[in-house]
N, C-alpha and C positions, 0 to 999 in steps of 0.2 A: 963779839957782841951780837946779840938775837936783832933780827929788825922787829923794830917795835909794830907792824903788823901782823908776824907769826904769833905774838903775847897775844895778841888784843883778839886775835881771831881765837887762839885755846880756851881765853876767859870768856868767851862769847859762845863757847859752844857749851856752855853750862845756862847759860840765857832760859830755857824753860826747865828748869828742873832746882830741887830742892834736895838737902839730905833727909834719911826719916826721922833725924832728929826737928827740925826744921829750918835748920839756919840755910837763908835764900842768899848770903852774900855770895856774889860769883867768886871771888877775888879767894874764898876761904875752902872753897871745894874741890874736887880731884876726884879723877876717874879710879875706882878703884876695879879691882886689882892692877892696874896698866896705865897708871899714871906716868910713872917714870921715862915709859917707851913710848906712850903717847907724845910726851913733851919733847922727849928727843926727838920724833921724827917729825913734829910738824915744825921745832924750834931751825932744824939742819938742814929741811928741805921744802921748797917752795909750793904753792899751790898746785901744782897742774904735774906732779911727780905722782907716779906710784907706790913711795913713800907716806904720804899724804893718804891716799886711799887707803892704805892698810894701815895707817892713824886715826881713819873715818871706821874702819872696821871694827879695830879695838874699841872702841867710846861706842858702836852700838854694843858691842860686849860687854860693857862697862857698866858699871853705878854711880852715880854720883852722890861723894858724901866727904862730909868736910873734915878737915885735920883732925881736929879731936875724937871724932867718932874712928878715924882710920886708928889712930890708937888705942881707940878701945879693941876696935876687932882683932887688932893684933897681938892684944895681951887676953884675947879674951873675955873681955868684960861686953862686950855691947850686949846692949837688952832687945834688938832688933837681929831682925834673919834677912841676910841678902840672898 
């Protein structure tokens, strides 16, 4: 079980950003492409790790864009350019 501070801090670091589709729900967006490794390393390792920092890295390398549009990129459908 994640402690419920690592959640709350991922969903919080979408806090200023939007997809370009526009959906602002933090709760619906994800770092793309590095989502998965994002979530692994800040959900497995504490604040003050260097794990963390190279999860701070990724997400400035990152986009934020929500579920459905991650599916579109994926099949090739989105109508926006990352």
């Amino acid at each position: 079980m994640y402690r419920k501070s690592r959640v709350t801090w991922l969903i919080n670091s979408f806090r200023d950003y939007q997809c370009p589709c526009g959906e602002a729900e933090l709760v619906c967006l994800e770092w793309y492409p590095h989502h998965k490794k994002i979530r692994n390393l800040v959900y497995r390792n504490s604040a003050k790790t260097e794990e963390r920092k190279q999860a701070e890295q990724l997400i400035e390398e990152s986009t934020a864009v929500c579920h459905n549009c991650v599916s579109k990129i994926d099949n090739g459908l989105a109508s926006f350019i990352l």
